[in-house]
Residue frames as qw, qx, qy, qz and C-alpha x, y, z in Angstrom:
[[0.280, -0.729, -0.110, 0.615, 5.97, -27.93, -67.32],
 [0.386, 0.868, 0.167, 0.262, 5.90, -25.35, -70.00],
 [0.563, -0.583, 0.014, 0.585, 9.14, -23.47, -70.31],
 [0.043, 0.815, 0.112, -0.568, 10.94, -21.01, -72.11],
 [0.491, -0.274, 0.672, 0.482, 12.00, -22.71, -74.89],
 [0.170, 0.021, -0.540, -0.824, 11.76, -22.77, -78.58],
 [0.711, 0.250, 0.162, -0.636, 7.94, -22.50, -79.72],
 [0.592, -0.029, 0.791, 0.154, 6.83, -25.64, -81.30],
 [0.138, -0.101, 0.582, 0.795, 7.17, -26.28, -84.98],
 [0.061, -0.373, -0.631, -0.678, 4.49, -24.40, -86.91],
 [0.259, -0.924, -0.209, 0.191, 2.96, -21.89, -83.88],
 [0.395, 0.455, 0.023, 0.798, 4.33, -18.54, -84.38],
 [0.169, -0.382, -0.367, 0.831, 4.71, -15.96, -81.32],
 [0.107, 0.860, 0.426, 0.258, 2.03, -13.05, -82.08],
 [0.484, -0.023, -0.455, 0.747, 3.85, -10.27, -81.93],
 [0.286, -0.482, -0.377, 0.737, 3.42, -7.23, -79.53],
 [0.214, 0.621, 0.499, 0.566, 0.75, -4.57, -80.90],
 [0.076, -0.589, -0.331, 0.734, 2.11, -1.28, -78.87],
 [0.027, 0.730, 0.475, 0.491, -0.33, 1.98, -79.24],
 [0.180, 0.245, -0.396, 0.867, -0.49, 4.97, -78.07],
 [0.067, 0.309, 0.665, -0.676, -2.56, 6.23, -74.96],
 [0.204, 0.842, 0.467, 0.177, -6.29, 7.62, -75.81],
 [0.227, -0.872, 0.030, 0.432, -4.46, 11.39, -74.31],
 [0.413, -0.245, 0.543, 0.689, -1.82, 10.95, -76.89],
 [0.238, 0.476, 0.749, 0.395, -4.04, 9.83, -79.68],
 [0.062, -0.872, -0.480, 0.079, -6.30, 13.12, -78.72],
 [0.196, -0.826, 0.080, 0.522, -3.50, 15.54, -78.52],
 [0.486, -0.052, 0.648, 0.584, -2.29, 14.36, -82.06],
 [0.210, 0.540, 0.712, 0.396, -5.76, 14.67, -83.29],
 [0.086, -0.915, -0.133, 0.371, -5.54, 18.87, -81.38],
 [0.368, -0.594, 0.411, 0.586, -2.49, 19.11, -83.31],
 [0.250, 0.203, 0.699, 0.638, -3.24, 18.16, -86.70],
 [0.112, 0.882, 0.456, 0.035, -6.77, 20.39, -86.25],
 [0.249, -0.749, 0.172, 0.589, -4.12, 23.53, -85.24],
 [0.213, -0.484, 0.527, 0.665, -2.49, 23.02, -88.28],
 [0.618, 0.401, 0.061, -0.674, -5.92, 22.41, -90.40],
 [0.414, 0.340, -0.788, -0.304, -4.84, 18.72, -91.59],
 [0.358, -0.095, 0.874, -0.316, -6.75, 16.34, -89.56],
 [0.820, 0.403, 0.105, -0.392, -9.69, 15.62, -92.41],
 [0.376, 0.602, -0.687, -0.153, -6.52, 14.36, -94.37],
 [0.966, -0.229, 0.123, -0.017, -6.76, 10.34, -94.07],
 [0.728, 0.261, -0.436, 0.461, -3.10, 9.82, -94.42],
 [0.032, -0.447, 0.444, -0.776, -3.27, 12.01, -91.07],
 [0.760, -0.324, 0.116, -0.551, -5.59, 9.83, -89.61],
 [0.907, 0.224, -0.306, 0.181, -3.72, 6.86, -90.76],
 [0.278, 0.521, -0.527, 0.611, -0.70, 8.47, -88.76],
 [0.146, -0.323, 0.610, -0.709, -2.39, 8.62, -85.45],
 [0.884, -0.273, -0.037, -0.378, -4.12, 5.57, -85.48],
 [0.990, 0.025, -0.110, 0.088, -0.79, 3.88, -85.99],
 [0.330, 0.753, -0.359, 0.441, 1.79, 5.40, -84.68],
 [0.834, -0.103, -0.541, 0.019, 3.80, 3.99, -81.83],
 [0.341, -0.459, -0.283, 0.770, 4.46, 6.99, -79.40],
 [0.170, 0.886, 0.399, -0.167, 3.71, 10.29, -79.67],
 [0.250, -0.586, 0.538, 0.552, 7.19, 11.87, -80.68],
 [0.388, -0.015, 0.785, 0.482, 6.65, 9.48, -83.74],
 [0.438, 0.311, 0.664, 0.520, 3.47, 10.79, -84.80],
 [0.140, -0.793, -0.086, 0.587, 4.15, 14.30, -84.17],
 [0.366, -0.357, 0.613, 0.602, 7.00, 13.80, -86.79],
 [0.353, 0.269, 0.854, 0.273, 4.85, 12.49, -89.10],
 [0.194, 0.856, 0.469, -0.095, 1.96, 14.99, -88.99],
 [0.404, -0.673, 0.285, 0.550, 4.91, 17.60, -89.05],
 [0.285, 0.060, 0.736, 0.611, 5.94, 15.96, -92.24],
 [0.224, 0.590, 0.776, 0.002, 2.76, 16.31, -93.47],
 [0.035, -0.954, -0.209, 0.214, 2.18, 20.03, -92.79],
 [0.412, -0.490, 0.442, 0.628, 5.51, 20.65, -94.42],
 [0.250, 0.239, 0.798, 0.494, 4.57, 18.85, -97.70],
 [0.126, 0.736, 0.665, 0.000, 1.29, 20.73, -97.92],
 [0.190, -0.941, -0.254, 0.115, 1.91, 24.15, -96.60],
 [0.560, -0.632, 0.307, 0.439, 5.52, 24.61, -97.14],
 [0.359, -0.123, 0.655, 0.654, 6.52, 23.43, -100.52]]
């Protein structure tokens, strides 16, 4: 019987690779066009790997700050 116990020595757990939805991913990638940064690969890089959408709102946010702002 397989239970819940420690893993055996030398197997490691894989962990858990959350992503956002495709709808998320798509409204990130409306939002960075709005704000004319979505050719930018460090913006692509954001919303391929970001882990909710709040997170890589922020990010792109950041982004459009650094560029357009300062």
């Amino acid at each position: 019987m397989m239970g819940r116990g420690k893993l055996p020595i030398g197997s490691k757990k894989e962990p858990v690779k959350k992503t956002i939805s495709k709808q998320d991913r798509k409204d990130l990638k409306i939002l960075a066009d709005d704000f004319c940064i979505l050719h930018r690969k460090d913006v692509q890089e954001i919303i391929e790997t970001c882990k909710s959408y709040a997170e890589g709102q922020q990010k792109i946010m950041r982004v459009y700050t650094a560029v357009y702002l300062h």
